[in-house]
C-alpha positions, 0 to 999 in steps of 0.5 A, a space after each residue: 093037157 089042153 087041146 091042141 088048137 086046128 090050124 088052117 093049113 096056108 092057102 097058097 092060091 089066094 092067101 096073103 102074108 100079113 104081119 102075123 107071119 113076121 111075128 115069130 108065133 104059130 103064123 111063122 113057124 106055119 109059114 116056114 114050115 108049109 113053104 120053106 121048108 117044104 120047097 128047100 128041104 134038106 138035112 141041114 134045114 131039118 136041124 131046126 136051130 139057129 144055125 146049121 151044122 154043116 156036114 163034115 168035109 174033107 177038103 183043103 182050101 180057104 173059105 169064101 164067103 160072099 153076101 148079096 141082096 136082090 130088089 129086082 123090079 119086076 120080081 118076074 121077068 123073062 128068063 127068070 125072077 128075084 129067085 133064081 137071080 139071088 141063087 145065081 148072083 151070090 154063087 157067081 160071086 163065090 165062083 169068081 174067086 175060083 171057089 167051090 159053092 158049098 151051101 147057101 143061106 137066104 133072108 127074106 124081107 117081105 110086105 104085108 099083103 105079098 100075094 102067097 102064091 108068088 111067094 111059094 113061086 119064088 121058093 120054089 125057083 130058088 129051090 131049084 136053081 139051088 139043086 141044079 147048081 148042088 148047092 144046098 140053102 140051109 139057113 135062112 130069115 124071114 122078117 115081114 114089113 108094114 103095107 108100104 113100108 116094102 115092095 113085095 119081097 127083098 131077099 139076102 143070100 150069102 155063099 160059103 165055097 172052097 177055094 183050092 190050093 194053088 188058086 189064086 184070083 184077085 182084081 189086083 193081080 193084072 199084068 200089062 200083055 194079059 189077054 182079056 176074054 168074056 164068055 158070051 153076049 152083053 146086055 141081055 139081062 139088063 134088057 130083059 128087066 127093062 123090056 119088061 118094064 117098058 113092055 117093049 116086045 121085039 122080033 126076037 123076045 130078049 131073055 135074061 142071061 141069069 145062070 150059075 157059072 162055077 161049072 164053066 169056071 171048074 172047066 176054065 181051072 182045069 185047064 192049068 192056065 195062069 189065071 189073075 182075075 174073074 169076075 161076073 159083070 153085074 150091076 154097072 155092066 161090062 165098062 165098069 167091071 173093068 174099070 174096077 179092075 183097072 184101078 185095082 191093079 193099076 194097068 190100063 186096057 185097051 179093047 176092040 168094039 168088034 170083037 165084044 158080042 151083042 145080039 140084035 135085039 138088045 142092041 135095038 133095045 138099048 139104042 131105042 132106051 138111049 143105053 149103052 151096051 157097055 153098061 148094061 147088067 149081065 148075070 150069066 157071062 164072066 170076064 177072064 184076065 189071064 196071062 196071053 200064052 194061055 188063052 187059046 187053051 182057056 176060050 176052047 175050054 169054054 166054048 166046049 161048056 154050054 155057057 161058053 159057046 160065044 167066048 171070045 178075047 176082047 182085049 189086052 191090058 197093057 201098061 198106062 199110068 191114068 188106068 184109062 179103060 179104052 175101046 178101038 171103036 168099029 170106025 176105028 177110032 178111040 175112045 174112052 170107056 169110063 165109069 158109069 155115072 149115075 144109075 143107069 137102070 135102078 132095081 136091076 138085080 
């Protein structure tokens, strides 16, 4: 029988990817199985097929199944990286329908060159944001791209959760009256990226806000309230979240300037950037719309949660053919919240 030719294990101090690792040979599978597969380990991932198999559940509910791909520019930023943000993005959207996060999987499209250290960097934040959620990743993709053709590292996951029964969540479902609650400070991520960016430093550092949320949203649904909506105000910030929602359902919405939080820093950060607030990515806060009976009950659950210390009601959905989002500002004067035109902060998630 012919020998077995030696492999070089990966230098993943200075070692580089480079088209071989994309080619489906000895170099990938030594990739995945030196990296990957030692950062991600478990039961499903050891199956090694073209799926996985997912352990036998005993559950009642529906399937959600949600995808998101992550181009964050810088790759490392305060507070986190396209890792853990691709953990928590996809989770996030998963839990907004009030599904339980069962498994993950995770596409990688990286460039010809990416240092493998910051690779292994990446994995291994992904790895752990997945293990301190529950949430196994057990499938993935790796594809490499010519020099120039990518920037670093493009990843794709997609969640599969639970929903239970007697859950129901969609953005079509608010009701004139509803109470509008958000679960902490705006902006946060957003200016994290774009301090970084700009290499703004402040008196106090501006952090992103990434996190997983089902385990505040379980404490929320625990509650027995008349949920109608959740959703994570990502890309087009908090403005256009609810202006989705507006339109969805066909109600307008009226909120009040003073009771929205934003810390001082980002504040100072968007003023000194020329940006609103308002529109500024989050990845760890969720707007909640629900019927106004319960939503006393709901903001004492979630300020007893970790990621709901700084919950407070912003606003009331009421009644208004034009489905105008509109704000009582600090002056006390009216305006207009509208959709976010063009592209405010690019490669932000």
């Amino acid at each position: 029988m012919p020998r077995q030719a030696y492999v070089r294990p990966l230098d993943l101090k200075h070692g580089r990817i480079d088209l071989s690792h994309g080619a489906g040979g000895r170099a990938g599978a030594q990739l995945v199985e030196e990296l990957f597969a030692r950062h991600l380990d478990n039961e499903c991932l050891r199956q090694g097929d073209d799926g996985a198999v997912l352990p036998e559940q005993s559950f009642v509910g529906r399937i959600v199944v949600s995808t998101d791909c992550h181009v964050v520019s810088p790759l490392f930023f305060p507070g986190g990286d396209i890792g853990c943000l691709a953990v928590h993005g996809t989770l996030n959207d998963v839990a907004m329908m009030g599904a339980r996060p069962l498994a993950l999987t995770a596409g990688f499209i990286i460039e010809e060159g990416f240092p493998l250290a910051d690779l292994d960097r990446i994995v291994v934040s992904i790895a752990a944001a997945s293990r301190a959620a529950g949430v196994p990743v057990v499938a993935g993709d790796t594809k490499v791209v010519e020099r120039g053709k990518g920037d670093g590292v493009f990843i794709t996951t997609t969640g599969i959760g639970i929903v239970p029964p007697g859950v129901e969540l969609s953005g079509a479902r608010a009701r004139p009256g509803d109470a509008i609650l958000l679960s902490g400070s705006i902006g946060d991520h957003g200016m994290a990226i774009m301090s970084q960016r700009e290499n703004l430093s402040f008196e106090a550092p501006i952090v992103s806000d990434t996190a997983a949320l089902y385990e505040l949203v379980a404490a929320m649904l625990a509650t027995g309230a008349d949920f109608r909506c959740l959703r994570d105000p990502t890309r087009g910030g908090l403005a256009t979240t609810l202006n989705e929602i507006s339109r969805q359902s066909g109600v307008g919405m009226m909120l009040d300037e003073a009771k929205i939080p934003v810390k001082p820093a980002v504040a100072a950060a968007c003023e000194f950037l020329g940006l609103d607030p308002l529109y500024v990515a989050n990845e760890g806060k969720l707007v909640v719309i629900l019927a106004a009976v319960d939503a006393e009950r709901v903001l004492a659950a979630m300020r007893a949660h970790p990621l709901g210390r700084e919950a407070v009601r912003i606003g009331t959905v009421h009644a208004e053919e034009h489905h105008f989002v509109q704000m009582i500002t600090c002056m006390g004067g009216r305006r207009i919240v509208d959709w976010l035109m063009g592209e405010q902060l690019p490669r932000i998630c």
